[in-house]
N, C-alpha and C positions, 0 to 999 in steps of 0.2 A: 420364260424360263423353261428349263429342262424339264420339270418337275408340274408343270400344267396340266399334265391329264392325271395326275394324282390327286387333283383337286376336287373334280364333281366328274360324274361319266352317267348321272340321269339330269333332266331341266331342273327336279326336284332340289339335288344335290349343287347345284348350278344356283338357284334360287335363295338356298341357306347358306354358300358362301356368298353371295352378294349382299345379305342380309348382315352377314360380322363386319361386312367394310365398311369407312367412314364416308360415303357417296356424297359429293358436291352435289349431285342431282336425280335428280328419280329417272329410274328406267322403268319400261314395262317392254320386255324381250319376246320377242315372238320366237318361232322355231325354222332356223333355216332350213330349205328343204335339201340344200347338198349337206348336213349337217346331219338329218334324217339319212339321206341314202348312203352316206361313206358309213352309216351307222348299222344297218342292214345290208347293204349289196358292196360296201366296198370300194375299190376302185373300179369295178363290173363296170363297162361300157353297156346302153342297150336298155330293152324296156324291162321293168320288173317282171318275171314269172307270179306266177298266181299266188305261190307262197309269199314270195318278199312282198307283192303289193299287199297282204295280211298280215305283216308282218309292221312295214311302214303305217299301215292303217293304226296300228297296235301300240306302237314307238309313239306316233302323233296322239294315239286317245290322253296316252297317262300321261306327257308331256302338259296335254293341255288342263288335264285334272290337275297337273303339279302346278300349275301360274302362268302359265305361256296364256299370250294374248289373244294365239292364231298363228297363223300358219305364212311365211313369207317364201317367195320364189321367185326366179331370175331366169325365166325363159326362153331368154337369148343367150343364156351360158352352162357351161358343160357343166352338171349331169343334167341339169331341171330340163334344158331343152331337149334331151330324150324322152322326157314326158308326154303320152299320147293325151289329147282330151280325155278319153275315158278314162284314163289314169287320175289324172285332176278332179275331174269329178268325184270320185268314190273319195279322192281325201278331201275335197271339199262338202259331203254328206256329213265325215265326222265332225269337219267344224260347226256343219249347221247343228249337228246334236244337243252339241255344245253349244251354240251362238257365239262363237267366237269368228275372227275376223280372217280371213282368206285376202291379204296383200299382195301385190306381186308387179313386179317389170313385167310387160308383156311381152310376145315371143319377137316381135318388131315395131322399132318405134319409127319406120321410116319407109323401106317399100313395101312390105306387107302391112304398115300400122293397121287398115281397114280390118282382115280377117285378122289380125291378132287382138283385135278387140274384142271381136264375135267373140274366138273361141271363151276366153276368161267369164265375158257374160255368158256363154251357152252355160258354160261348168257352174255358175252361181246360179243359173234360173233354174236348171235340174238338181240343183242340188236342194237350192233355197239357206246357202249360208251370206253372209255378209263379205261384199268385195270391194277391196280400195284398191283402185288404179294406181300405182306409185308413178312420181314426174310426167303426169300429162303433157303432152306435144308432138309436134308434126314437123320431124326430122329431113333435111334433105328443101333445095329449094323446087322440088317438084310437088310437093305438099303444102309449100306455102298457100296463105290463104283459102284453106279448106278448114275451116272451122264450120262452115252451115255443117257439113256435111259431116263432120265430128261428131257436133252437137245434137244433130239429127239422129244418130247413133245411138248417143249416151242418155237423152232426152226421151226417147223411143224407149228405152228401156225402163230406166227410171218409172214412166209412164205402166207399164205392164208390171210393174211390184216387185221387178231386181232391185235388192237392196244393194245398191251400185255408193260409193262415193267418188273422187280423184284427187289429188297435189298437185301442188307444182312448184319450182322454184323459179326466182324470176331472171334468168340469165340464157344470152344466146347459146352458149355452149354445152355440152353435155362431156360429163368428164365419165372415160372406159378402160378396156383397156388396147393396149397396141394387139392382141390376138384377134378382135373384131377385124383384123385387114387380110387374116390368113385363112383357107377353107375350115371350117367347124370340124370335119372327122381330121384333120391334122395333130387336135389336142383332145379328141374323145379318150385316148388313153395315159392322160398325164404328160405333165411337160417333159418327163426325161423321152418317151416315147416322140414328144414334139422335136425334142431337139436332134435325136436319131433320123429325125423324118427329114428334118431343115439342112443335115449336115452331109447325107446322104445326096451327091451329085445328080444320081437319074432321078430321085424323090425330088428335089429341093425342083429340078425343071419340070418336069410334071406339077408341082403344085403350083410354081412363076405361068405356067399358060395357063393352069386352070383360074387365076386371079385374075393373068389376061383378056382370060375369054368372056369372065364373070362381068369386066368392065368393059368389053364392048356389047355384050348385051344389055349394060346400062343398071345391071343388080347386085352392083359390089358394094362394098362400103365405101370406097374411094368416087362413085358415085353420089354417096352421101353427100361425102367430104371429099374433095383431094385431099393433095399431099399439103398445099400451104395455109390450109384450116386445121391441119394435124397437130396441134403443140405436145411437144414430150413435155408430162408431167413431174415422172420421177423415174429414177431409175437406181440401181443399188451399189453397182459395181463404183470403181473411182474410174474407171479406163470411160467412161460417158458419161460423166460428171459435167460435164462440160457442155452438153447440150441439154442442160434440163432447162423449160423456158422455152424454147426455140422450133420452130415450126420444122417438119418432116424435110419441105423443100428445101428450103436455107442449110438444115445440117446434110443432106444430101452432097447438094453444091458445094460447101465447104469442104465436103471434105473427099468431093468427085468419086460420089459412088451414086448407082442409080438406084430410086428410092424404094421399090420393092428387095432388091440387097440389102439396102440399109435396114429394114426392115424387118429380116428372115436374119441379120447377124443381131442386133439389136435382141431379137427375141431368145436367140441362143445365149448371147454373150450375157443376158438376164436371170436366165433360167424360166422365160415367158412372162417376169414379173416386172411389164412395159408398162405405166400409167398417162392414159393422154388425154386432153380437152380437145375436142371435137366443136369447131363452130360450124352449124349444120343449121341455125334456128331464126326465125325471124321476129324481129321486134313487136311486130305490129299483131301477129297470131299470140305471141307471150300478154300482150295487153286483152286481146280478146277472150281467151280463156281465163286469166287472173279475173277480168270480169265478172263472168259468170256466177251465180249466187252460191252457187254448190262446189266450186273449186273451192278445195283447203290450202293455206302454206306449206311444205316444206324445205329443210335444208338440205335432202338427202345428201347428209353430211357424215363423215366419221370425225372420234374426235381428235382435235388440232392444239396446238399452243404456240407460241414466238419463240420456246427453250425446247431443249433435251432432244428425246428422241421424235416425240410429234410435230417438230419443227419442221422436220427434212422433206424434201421436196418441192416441187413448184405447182402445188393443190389447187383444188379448184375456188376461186373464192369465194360463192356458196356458203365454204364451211365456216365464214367467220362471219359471214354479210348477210346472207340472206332474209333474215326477221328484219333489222333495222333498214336493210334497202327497199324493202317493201313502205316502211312508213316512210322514210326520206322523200326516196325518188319519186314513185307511184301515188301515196295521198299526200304529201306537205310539196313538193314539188309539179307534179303532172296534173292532179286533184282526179286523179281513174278512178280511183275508192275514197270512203269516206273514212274518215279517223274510226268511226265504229262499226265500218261493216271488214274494214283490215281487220282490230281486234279478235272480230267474228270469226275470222277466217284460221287466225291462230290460234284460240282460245278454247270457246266454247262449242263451237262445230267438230274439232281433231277430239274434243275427250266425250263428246258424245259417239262419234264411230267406234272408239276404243272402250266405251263401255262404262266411263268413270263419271260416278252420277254425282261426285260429292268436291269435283272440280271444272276449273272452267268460265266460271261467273265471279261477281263479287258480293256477294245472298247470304244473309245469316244463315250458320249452320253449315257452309260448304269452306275447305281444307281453303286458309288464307295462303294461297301459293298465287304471290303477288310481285312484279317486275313495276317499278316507279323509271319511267323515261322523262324526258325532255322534247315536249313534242317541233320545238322551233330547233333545234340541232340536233334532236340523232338520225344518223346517217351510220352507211357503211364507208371501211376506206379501204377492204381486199380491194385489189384488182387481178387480170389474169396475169400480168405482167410482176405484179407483189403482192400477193395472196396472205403472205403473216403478219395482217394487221386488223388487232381487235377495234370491234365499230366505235 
């Protein structure tokens, strides 16, 4: 509604309207960090100057004295990837202050994944606050099978007294957006600036060879993924309605345009707001890391429904499947995990990173916040192909 930022404008305020609602379920919100910087700098392109990073320091203290959990960030997307390490550091001192949790997408989950691990561990070892790796994995079939050397990493640390955790969900794909295919300073200044960029003839070829050039030197996204691992997720207009579901190449072909075209119109004719699954992952690396004792579940999901407006789209199925495809597939089907080290994984492990000492178990005295399943049929039934369907 029109009328949404009349509602809270501190986390405070944010916190006591979430408190009058009738909540199907408990959140514990942390504080986006492009949330924090449209809040302080604006649409500012670029690193903070000395005041704004005192400023952001300042926004994040009383956020997190209002009920924020910690601190969440998305380093591969515009603004947070303007963020220098030292930058990260100094807001991750005030989490340690606090002891609250420092989350975050790393700055690459596929040709740099190696140094974008470092850096988030360097920022939590100098700092000494607490860091969860959000959706663990090795993106890209040039990664595959590098988990020694993941683990050798994460392990390594752990080892030296980074209070390190990680997630994961358990699905080859990863769901982005269609901007991941375009150069980063393209959308550093907002998408109407994007679509100026895209629409602009000498712009729009200059940015087509610099994509070019990006993919024969083998460090594009399309590298990751080509074009027929690309499925359009959603899109808003009705004029491309009709390709949501359907892989980059195939709507290409049909509709005999070449697929960086498709691409740069697609983002315009959106207003940048392209959502895609991305098959990038390998099975056998998603089994090795789920192993691990120290991997947590996630959905990293938003929320969905089968009606109304959270219906729309062709989502990733993650958001309906993910907890019960773990116990289906993985323990009652494959036997990877045990019925109680799965529970472990979603239970009592995620609410001790987050800090909640009075959930988690089933112990006198702790908040009975209790799920009854059926361990001989539950299953998920999302698929990538039909996603709106509860397990």
């Amino acid at each position: 509604p029109d009328e949404i930022d009349t509602l809270w404008l501190t986390f405070g305020e944010y916190i006591d309207h979430l408190n009058q609602l009738p909540l199907g379920i408990n959140l514990i919100p942390l504080v986006g960090f492009g949330t924090l910087s449209a809040a302080v700098m604006g649409a500012k392109s670029g690193r903070p100057t000395e005041d704004e990073m005192l400023a952001l320091e300042s926004v994040l203290e009383r956020s997190l004295d209002e009920g924020a959990a910690g601190l969440s960030v998305g380093l591969e997307y515009v603004p947070d990837m303007l963020m220098h390490e030292d930058d990260l550091t100094r807001l991750c001192r005030v989490l340690a202050r606090k002891d609250k949790l420092f989350a975050t997408h790393i700055r690459s989950e596929s040709h740099d994944i190696f140094p974008a691990l470092e850096e988030v561990i360097s920022a939590a070892e100098k700092s000494g606050c607490k860091l969860q790796i959000s959706h663990l994995k090795l993106g890209g079939a040039f990664n595959w099978g590098k988990t020694d050397q993941l683990f050798e990493l994460l392990n390594s640390a752990v080892a030296r007294g980074v209070r390190l955790s990680w997630d994961q969900y358990p699905y080859v794909a990863w769901g982005t957006g269609l901007v991941d295919y375009i150069p980063s300073w393209v959308i550093f200044d907002g998408h109407a600036k994007m679509i100026e960029l895209l629409t602009d003839p000498v712009t729009r070829a200059q940015i087509r060879q610099e994509i070019e050039d990006s993919i024969e030197k083998g460090d594009h996204a399309y590298n990751t993924a080509p074009w027929e691992n690309v499925q359009i997720a959603m899109v808003k207009s009705e004029k491309y309605k009709h390709i949501m579901g359907k892989r980059i190449s195939v709507i290409a072909q049909e509709l005999g345009v070449d697929p960086i075209n498709l691409v740069f119109d697609l983002l315009i004719s959106e207003n940048g707001a392209v959502k895609t699954l991305v098959f990038c992952m390998d099975e056998t690396d998603i089994k090795t890391i789920m192993s691990h004792p120290q991997t947590i579940i996630s959905s990293d999901a938003r929320a969905v429904a089968t009606y109304g407006e959270l219906s729309k789209g062709s989502t990733h199925p993650r958001y309906y499947g993910a907890f019960p495809r773990i116990l289906g597939k993985y323990v009652r089907e494959e036997g990877l995990l045990s019925w109680e080290e799965a529970i472990k994984k979603m239970t009592s492990m995620p609410a001790k990173i987050m800090g909640l000492d009075t959930r988690g178990i089933l112990a006198q005295g702790m908040v009975a916040d209790i799920l009854i399943f059926d361990p001989k049929t539950d299953a998920d039934k999302a698929t990538f192909e039909s996603p709106h369907q509860y397990p």
